[in-house]
RONUKOL-478891 format. One record per residue: residue in one letter; x, y, z of N, C-alpha, C in turn. Coordinates in steps of 0.02 Angstrom, whole numbers, plus 50000, padded with zeros to 5 digits. Atoms other than C-alpha are relative to their C-alpha. Layout:
BEGIN
AXYZXYZXYZ
...
This chain:
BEGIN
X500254993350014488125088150884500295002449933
X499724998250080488185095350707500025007750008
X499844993650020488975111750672500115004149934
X500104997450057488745124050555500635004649970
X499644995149999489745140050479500135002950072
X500154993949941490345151550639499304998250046
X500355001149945489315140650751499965006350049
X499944998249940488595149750894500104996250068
X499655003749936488925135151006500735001250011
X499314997750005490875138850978500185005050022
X499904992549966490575156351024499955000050083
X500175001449904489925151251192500484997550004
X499375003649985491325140451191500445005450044
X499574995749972492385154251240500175000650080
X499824999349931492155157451431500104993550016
X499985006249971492095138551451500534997350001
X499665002450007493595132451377500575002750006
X499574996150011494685146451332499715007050028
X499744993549983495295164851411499965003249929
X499634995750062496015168951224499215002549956
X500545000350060494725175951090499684995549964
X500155003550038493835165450990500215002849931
X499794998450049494765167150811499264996249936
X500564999350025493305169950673500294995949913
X500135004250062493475154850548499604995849979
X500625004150012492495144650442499884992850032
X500135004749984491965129350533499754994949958
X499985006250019492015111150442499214998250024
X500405004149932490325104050468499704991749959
X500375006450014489325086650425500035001349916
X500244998950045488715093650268500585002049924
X499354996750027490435100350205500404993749980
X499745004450036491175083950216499924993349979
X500415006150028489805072550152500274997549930
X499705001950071490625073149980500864999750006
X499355000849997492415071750030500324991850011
X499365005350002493665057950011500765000350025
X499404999649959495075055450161500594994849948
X499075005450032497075048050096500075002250110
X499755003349931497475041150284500825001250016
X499124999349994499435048150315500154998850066
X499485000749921500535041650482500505004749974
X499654994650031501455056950470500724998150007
X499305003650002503045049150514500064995149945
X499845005850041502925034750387499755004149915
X500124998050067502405047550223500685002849970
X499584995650046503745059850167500475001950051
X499404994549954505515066150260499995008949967
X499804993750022506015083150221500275000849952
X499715000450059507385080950142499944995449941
X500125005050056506645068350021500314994650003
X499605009250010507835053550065499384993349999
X500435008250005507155036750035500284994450034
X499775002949946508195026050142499534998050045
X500345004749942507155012050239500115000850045
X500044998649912506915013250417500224993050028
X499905005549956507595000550533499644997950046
X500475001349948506515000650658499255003850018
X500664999550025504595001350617499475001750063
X500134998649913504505004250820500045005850024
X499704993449970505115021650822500045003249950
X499874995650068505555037250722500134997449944
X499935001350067505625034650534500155007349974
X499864992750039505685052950502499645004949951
X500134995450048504275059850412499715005150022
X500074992549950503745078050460499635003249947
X500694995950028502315090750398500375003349941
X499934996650055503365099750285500264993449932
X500135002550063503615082050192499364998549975
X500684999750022501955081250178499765006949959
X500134993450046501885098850098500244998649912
X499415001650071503285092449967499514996549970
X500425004950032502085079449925499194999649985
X500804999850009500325086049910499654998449932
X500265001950051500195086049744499914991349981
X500145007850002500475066149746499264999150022
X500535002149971498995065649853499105002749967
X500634996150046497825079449752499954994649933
X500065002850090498255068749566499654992850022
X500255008349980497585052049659499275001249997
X500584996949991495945064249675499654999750068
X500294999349942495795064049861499965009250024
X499874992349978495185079949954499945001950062
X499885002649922495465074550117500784997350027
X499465005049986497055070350223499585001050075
X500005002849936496915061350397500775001450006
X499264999149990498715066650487499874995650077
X499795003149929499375059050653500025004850055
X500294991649935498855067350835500925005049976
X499334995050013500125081250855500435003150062
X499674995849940500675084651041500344994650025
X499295002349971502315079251120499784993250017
X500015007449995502415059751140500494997850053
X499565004149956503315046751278500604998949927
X499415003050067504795040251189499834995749949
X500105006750055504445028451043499275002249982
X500585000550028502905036951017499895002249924
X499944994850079503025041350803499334997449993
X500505001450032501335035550792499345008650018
X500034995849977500825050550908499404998350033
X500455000149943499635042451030500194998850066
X499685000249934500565043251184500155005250016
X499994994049974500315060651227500175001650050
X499594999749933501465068051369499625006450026
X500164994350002501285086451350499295002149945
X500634998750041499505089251267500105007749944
X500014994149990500055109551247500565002449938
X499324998450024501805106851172499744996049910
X500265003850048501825099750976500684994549994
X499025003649982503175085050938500295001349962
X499404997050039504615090250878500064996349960
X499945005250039504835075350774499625002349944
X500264997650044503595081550664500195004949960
X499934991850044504135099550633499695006050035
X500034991549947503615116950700499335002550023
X500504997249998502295126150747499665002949914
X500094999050053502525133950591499704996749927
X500015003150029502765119450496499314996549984
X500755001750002500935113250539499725004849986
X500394995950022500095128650498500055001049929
X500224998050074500905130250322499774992149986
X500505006450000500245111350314499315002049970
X500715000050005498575114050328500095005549963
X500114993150072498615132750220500134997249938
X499635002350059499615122350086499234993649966
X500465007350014498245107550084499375003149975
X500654996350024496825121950067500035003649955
X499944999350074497625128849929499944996949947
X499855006650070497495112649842499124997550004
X500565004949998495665111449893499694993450049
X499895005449961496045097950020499825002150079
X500364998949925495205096950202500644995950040
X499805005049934496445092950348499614996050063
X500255002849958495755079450473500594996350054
X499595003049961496685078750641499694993150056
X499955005149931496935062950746500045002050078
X499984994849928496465066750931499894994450040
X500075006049960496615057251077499915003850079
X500214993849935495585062851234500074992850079
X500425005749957495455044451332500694999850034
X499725002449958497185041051399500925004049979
X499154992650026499245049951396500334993049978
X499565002450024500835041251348500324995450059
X499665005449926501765026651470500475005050014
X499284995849969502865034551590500374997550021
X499325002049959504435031051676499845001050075
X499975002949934504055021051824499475003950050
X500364995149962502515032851868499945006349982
X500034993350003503115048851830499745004249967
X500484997450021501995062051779500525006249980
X499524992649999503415076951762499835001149935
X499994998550061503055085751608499275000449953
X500665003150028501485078551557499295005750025
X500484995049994499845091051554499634995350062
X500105002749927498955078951685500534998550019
X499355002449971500355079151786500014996350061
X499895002849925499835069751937499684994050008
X500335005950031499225051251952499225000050034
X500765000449985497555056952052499705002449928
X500264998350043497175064051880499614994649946
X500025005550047497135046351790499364995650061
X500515007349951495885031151841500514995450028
X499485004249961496885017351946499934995949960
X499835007350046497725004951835499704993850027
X500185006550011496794989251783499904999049948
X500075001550070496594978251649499214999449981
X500615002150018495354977151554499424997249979
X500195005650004494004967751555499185001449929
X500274998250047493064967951371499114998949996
X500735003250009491284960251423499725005650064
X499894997249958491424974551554500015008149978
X500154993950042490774992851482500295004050056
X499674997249965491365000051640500644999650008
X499535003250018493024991051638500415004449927
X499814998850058493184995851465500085009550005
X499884993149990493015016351506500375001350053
X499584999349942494055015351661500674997250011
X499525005250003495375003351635500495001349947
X499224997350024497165006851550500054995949917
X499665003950075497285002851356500634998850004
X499185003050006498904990551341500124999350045
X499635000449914498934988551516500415007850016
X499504993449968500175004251518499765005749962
X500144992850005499205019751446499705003750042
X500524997549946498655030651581499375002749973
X500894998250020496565033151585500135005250037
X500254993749952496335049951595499274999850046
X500525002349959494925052251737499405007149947
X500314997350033493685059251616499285002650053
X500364997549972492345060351760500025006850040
X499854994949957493365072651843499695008149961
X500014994350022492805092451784500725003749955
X499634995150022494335100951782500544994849942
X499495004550046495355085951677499505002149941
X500274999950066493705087851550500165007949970
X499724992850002493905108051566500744998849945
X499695000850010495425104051522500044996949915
X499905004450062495365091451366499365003949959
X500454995950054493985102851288500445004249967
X499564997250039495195116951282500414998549947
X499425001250065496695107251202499775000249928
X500315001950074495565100851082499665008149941
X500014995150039494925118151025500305004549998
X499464997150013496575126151035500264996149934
X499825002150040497095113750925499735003349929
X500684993350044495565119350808500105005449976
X499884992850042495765136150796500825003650001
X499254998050016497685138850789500224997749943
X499795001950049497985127750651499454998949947
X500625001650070496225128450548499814992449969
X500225009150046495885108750547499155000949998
X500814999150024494295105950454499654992750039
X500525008749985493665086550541500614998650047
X499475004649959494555078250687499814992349992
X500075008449982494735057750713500214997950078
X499635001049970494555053550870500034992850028
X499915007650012495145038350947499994996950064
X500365001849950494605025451055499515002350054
X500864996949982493035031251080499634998450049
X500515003949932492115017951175500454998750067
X499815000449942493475019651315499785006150069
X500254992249989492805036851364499244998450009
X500704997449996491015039851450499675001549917
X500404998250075489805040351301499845009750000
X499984992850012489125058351365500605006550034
X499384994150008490835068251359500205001349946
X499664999150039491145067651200499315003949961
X500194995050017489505078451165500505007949988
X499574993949966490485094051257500664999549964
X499275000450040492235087251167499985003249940
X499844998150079491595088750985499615005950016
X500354990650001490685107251041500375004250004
X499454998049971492285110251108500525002849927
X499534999750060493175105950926499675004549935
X500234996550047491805113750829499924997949943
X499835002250082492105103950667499734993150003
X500145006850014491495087050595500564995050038
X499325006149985492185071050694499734996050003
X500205007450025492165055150668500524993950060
X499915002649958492495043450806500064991449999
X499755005049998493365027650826499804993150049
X500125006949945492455011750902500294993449981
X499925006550044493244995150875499694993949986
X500785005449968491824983450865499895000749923
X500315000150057491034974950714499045000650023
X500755000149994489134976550801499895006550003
X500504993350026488094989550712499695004450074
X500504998549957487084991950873500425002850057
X499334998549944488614993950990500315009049975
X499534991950031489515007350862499375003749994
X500444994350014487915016450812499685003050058
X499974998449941487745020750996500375009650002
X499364996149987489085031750992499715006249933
X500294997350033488055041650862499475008450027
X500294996749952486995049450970500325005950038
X499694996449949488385059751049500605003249969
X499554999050056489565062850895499735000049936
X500085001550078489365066150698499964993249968
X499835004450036489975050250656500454995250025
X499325007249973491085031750689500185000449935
X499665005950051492225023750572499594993049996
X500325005950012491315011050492500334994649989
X500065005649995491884996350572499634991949984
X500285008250015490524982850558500045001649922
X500025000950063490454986050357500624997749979
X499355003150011492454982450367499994992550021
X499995007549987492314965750461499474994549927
X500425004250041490964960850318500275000349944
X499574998950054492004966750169500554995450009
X499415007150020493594955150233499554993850002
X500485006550025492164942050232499944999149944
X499945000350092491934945250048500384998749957
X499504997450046493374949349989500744994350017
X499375004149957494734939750111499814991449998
X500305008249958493654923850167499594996549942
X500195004350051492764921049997499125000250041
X500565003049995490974922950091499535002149949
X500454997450031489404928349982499965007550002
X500084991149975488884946049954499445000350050
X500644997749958487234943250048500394999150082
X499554995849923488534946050212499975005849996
X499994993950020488754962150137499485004150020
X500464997050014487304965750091499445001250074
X500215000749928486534959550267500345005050064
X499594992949949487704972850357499725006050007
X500234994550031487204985150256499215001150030
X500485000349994485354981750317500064999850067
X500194999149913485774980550519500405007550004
X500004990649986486774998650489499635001949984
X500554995150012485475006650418499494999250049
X500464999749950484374999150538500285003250094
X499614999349947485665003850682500085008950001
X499554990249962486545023050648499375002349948
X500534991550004485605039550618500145003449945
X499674996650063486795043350458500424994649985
X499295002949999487735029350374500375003649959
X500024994650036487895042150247500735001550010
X499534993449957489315052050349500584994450055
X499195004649960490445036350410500364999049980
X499545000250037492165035150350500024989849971
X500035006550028492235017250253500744996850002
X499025000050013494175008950231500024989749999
X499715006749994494924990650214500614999750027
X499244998849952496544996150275500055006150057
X499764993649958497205005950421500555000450022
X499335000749961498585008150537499864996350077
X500195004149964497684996450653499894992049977
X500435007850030497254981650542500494997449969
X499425002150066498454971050433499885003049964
X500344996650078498444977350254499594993349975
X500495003150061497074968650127500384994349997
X499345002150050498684962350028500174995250055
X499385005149944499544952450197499544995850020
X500665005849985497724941850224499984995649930
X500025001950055497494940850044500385003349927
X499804998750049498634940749907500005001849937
X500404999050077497634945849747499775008149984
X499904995850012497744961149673499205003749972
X500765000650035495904960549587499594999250049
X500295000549941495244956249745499855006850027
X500104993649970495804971949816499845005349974
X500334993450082495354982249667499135000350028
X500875001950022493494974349687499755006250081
X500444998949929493504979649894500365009550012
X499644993049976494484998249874499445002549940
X500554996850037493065001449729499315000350054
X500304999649956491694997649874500165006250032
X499864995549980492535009849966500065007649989
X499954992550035492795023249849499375000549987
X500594996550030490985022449768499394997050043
X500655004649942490035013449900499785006750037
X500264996849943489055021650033500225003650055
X499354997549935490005032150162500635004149972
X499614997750024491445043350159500734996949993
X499415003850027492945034250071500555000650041
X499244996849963494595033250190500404995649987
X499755006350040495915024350107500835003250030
X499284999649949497765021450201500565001749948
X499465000850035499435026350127500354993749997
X500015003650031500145015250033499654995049971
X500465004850056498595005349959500225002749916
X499754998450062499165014749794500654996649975
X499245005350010500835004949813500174994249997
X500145006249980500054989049839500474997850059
X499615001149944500834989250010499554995150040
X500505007849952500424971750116500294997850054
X499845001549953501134974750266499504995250068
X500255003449941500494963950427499675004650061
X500424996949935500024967850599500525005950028
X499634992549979500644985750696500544994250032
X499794994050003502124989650670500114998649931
X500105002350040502024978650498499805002649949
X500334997450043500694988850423500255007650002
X499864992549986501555007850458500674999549951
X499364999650035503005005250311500115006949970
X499734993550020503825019950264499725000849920
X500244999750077503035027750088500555000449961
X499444998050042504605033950031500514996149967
X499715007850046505295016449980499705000549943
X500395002150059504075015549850500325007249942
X500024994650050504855031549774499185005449980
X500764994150024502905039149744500085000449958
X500115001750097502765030249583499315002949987
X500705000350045501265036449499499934998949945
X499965004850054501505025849374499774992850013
X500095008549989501235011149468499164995449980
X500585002750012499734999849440499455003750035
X500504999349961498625003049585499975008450027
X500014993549974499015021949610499585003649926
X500394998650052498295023349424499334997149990
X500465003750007496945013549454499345003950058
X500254994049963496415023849618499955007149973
X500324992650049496635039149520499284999749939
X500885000450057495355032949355499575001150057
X500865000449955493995027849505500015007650042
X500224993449988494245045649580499915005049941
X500124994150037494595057549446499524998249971
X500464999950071493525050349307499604995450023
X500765002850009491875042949385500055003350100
X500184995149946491935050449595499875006449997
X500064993250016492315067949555499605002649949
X500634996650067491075068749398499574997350022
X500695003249958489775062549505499575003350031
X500424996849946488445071149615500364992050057
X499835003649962489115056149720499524998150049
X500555001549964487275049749772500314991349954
X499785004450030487305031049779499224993750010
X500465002949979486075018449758500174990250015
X499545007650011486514999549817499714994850017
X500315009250016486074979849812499535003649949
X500385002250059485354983849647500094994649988
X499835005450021485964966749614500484997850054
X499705003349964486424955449746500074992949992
X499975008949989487214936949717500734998050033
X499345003349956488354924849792500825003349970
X499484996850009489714931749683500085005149960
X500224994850030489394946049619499505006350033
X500224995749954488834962749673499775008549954
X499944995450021487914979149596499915003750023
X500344995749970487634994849634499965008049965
X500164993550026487365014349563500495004750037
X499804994449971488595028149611499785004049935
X500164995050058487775042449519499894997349944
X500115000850078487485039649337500404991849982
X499465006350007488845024349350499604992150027
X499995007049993488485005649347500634997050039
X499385005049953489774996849472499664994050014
X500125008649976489704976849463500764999850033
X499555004849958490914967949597500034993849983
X500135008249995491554951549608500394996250033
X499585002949939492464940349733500434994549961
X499885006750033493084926949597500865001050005
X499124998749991495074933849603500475000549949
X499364998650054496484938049490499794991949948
X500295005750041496124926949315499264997849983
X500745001650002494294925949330499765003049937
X500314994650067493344930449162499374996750003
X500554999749978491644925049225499335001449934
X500524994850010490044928849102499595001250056
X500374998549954488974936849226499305004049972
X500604995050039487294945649189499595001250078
X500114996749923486784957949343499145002849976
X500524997050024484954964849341499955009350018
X500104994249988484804983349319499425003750003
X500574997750003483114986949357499755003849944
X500254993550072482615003449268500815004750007
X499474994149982484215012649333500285000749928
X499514999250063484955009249153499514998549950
X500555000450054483925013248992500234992849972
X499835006050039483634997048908500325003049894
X499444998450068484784996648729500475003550004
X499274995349991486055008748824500794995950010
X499145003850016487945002348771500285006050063
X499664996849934488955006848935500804998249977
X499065003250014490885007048930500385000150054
X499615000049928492025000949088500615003149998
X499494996749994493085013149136500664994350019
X499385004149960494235000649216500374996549945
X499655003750042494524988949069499925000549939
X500304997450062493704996348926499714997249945
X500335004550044492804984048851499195005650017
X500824999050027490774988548806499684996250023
X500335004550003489264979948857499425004249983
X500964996150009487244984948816499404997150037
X500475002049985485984984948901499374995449976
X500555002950039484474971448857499584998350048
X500605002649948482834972948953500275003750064
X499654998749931483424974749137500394998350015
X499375005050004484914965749103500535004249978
X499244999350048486864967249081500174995050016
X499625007849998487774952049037500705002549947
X499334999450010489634952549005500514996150014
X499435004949981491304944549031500475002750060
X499484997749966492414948649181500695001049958
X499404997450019494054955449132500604997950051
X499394999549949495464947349248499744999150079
X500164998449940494284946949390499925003850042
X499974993349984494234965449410499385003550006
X500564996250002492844975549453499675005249926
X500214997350044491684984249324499785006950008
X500324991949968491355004549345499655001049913
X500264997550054490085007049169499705008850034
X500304993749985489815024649144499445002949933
X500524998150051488235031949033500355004849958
């Protein structure tokens, strides 16, 4: 369901979810953040308070970063030219939870983070800068308990949960009823008063702290139609988490939400980019989503997360990842790009990929944090950010149109200097000299043609 300004579905909301008033703010909707670009923060692994930099020992548990270091550090995140942050859920956790999906108390926030306070000047601080907060939300299952016990916990009783089993993945029932990790309790989402229930949190959350987009997560464990009533509940753009590379599977989940994380276009990108396959994988993706969801338009895009290895820990090439974080930024879909890709961070599998930022100091000097800034400030943000793509599709090589901009790809890797010659239909006047932002060499148009030299193996952004 898509929402507008001061929905009137939200207003109804009122007797349903909540006693309290409905507080009269602007509502986030589809349309608001079709042109936005998410920076991905584990709020524990960005910024401490006090600024220390001191490595974490254990990548399993607290690290220490909290909303007001994320305040300290906004401007890092505005000069990169994002106008989006993704933060980590926000209510009280089992022990060891710093990632904040092991929700105890739904009601309470975790202290670990910082205050009530502390999240509100958050988000005011991020909208002073222009920047949309997008919270992480988790409606499908709570935090492991101790030996059963429910004490404390907003479902506090175990008739509230589904009866532990594992789960069985070829098994769609299985899969909505059955305990992520073996030990997260399934909330019983069929029940009324548990959904009653998980509507409220969710638009308490909403309108106490002014988040503009939620993420929520594990999606396909949850009944498909509850999460109508969830996001009516939240009011704001969300974007929903399936883990699945089949178009036809995730674009399901469409129907009943704004938007997925565009999964299958990630499994086809580490094909490209990781595995060395052709672009016509790519390009063939690109042709069963469109034939699959209702908007690919409006799905968050990414190569990294806090679920996946990094890029960098599959494949070691720096040009590589340049070629598949330019996809991302000027490709199709709304850009969501993880902390530390600016640091060339190549951590492994969870808890591998969640390294603390504050090692890196928050060089913006470094290679790849200047390199993400050019492709936002100076060719995303001067864009109408319409895109047009497989203008040019070959085995290694890849074009496509963001706005006024020429973007060639290429899979060849750090060292590659390639001539290539891409066809540009009519999109580019013939005799027009283009200049690559990235490496700054020149080429000209001849006919429907550009032919040029790779630079290092680095992607090409020509701008008119």
């Amino acid at each position: 369901m898509k929402l507008s300004i001061l929905s009137l579905a939200s207003l109804l909301l009122t007797s349903i979810v909540s006693s309290h008033p409905v507080a009269i703010i602007k509502r986030a909707s589809v349309a608001d953040w079709r042109g936005r670009a998410i920076y991905q923060i584990l709020t524990d692994r960005f910024a401490r308070t006090d600024g220390s930099t001191s490595n974490c020992n254990n990548f399993s548990d607290y690290c220490g970063g909290t909303y007001r270091g994320i305040i300290n550090k906004l401007d890092y995140v505005a000069s990169l030219g994002f106008d989006a942050i993704w933060i980590s859920p926000i209510p009280k956790n089992s022990p060891g939870g710093y990632h904040g999906y092991w929700a105890t108390d739904f009601y309470s926030l975790n202290e670990h983070f910082g205050s009530s306070d502390d999240l509100k000047e958050l988000v005011n601080a991020a909208h002073a800068k222009g920047i949309y907060v997008m919270l992480d939300v988790v409606a499908n299952h709570a935090g492991p308990t101790n030996n059963g016990d429910y004490s404390g916990y907003t479902f506090d009783t175990s008739d509230r949960y589904h009866p532990q089993c594992k789960i069985n993945y070829s098994d769609q029932s299985s899969i909505e009823q059955c305990w992520v990790a073996d030990n997260l309790p399934d909330i019983n989402t069929e029940d009324g008063n548990n959904v009653n229930t998980l509507n409220d949190i969710v638009f308490k959350w909403v309108t106490t702290y002014g988040f503009d987009g939620i993420r929520i997560d594990t999606v396909k464990h949850v009944r498909k139609d509850f999460w109508r009533g969830y996001q009516a509940a939240a009011g704001v753009f969300a974007t929903g988490e399936v883990f699945d590379g089949n178009p036809l599977y995730v674009a399901d989940y469409q129907n009943y939400m704004d938007s997925l994380i565009n999964y299958p276009i990630y499994y086809a990108l580490d094909d490209v980019f990781v595995s060395g396959k052709g672009f016509d994988r790519l390009s063939a993706q690109r042709g069963a989503n469109f034939a699959a969801f209702k908007d690919v338009s409006i799905l968050p895009i990414f190569i990294d997360n806090h679920d996946n290895p990094r890029f960098l820990s599959k494949k070691n090439d720096i040009a590589l990842f340049k070629n598949a974080l330019t996809y991302v930024l000027l490709g199709e879909g709304i850009p969501s790009v993880y902390y530390g890709s600016e640091q060339a961070y190549a951590g492994g599998g969870d808890p591998g990929n969640r390294e603390p930022l504050w090692t890196s100091g928050f060089n913006t000097n470094s290679d790849m944090y200047g390199f993400i800034a050019n492709i936002n400030n100076n060719v995303r943000q001067k864009s109408d950010k319409s895109v047009y793509m497989d203008l040019d599709v070959q085995s290694n090589v890849y074009a496509f149109m963001h706005g006024s901009s020429l973007v060639v790809l290429n899979n060849y890797g750090s060292g590659a200097s390639n001539q290539v010659t891409v066809n540009v239909s009519n999109k580019v006047p013939n005799d027009r000299q283009l200049k690559d932002v990235v490496s700054g060499i020149t080429a000209t148009v001849s006919g429907t043609s550009l032919t040029f030299n790779i630079n290092n193996g680095l992607p090409a952004i020509f701008k008119m």
